[in-house]
C-alpha positions as CSV (number, residue, x, y, z in Angstrom):
1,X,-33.4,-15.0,48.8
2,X,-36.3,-16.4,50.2
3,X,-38.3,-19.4,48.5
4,X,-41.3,-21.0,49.6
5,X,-45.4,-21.1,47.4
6,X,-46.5,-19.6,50.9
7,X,-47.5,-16.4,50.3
8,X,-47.9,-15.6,54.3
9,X,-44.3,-16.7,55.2
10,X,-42.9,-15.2,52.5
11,X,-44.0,-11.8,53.6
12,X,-43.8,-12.1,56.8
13,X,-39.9,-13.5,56.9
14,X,-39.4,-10.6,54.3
15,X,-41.0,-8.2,56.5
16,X,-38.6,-9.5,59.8
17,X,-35.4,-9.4,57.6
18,X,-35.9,-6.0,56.2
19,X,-36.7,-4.5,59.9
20,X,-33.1,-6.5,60.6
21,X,-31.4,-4.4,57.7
22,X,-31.4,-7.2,55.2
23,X,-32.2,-6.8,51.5
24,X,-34.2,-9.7,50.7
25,X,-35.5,-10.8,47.1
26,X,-38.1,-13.8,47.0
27,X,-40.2,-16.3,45.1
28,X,-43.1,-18.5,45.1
29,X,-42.1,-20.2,42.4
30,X,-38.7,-22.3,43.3
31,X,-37.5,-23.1,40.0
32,X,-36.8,-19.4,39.6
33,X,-34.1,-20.3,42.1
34,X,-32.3,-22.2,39.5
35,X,-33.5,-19.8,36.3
36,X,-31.1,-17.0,38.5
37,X,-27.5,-16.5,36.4
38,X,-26.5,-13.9,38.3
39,X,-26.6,-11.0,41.1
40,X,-26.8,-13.8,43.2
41,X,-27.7,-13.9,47.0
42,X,-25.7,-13.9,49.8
43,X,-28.2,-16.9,50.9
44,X,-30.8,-18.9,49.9
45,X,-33.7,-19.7,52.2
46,X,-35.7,-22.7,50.8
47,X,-38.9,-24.4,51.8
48,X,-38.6,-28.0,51.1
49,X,-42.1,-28.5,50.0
50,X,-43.0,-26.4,47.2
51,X,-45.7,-26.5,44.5
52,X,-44.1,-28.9,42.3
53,X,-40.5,-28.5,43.5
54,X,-38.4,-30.3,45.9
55,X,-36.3,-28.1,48.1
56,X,-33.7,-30.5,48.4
57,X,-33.7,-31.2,44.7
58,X,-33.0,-27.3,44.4
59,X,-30.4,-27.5,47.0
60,X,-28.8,-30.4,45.5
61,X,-28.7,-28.4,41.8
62,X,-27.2,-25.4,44.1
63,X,-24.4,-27.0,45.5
64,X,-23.3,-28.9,42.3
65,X,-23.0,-25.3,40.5
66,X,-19.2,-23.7,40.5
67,X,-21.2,-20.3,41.0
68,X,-23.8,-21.6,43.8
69,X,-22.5,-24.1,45.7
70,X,-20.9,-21.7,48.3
71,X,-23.7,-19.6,49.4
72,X,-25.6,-21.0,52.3
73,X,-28.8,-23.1,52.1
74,X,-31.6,-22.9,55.3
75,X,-33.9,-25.1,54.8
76,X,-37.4,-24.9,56.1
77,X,-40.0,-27.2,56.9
78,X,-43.2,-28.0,59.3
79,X,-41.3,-31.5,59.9
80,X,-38.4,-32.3,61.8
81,X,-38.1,-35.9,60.4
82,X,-37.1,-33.3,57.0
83,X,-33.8,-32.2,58.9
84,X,-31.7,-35.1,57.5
85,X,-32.6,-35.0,54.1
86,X,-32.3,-31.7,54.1
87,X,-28.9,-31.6,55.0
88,X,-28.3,-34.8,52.8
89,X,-29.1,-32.5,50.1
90,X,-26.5,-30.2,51.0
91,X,-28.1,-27.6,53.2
92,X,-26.0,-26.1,55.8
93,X,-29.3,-25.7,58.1
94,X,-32.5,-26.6,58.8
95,X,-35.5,-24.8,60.8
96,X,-38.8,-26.1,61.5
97,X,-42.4,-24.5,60.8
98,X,-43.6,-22.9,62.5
99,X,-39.6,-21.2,63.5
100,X,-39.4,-18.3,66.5
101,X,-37.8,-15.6,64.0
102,X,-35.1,-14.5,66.0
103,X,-34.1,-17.9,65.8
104,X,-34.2,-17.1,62.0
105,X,-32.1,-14.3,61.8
106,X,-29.6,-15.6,64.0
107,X,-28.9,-18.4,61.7
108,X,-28.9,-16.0,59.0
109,X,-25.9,-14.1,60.5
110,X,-23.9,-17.1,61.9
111,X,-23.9,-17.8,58.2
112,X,-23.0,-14.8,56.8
113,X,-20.8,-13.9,59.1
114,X,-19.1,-17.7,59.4
């Protein structure tokens, strides 16, 4: 599940996961993150600045839930000086915009396959 109000990213990180074999939902809206009760992912990839939502604050309401707070969290952001919070709020990674995507996708599968 991919997450971020940038319409470019969000295609083109779809785009890359689905040529990796992936099947790959998405938003621009992040509080449909937390609207989601069930087929969940296997992970979430949030931005941390989205049109009126936090990432973190949607990582944070992730990991509290019993049916949530095991799937992985990669966080994304254009700053670095993000990475802390963003693992403060529970994420289990962090990439910075712009990210190389095989960099992506081999976070994605260290986490899947972890």
């Amino acid at each position: 599940m991919i997450a971020d109000d940038d319409p470019g990213i969000v295609d083109a990180v779809e785009m890359m996961l689905e040529f990796e074999g992936y099947q790959v939902c998405s938003t621009l809206n992040g509080a449909a993150v937390l609207e989601m009760d069930d087929e969940f992912p296997d992970l979430f990839l949030l931005d941390i600045w989205m049109s009126g939502h936090d990432g973190r604050d949607i990582c944070r309401e992730l990991k509290k839930r019993n049916n949530t707070k095991n799937i992985p969290v990669i966080m994304i952001s254009a700053s670095t000086d993000l990475a802390r919070s963003a693992r403060e709020a529970g994420a289990d990674d962090f990439l910075e915009k712009p990210f190389n995507m095989n960099d992506l996708v081999a976070k994605i599968a260290l986490h899947l396959n972890a």
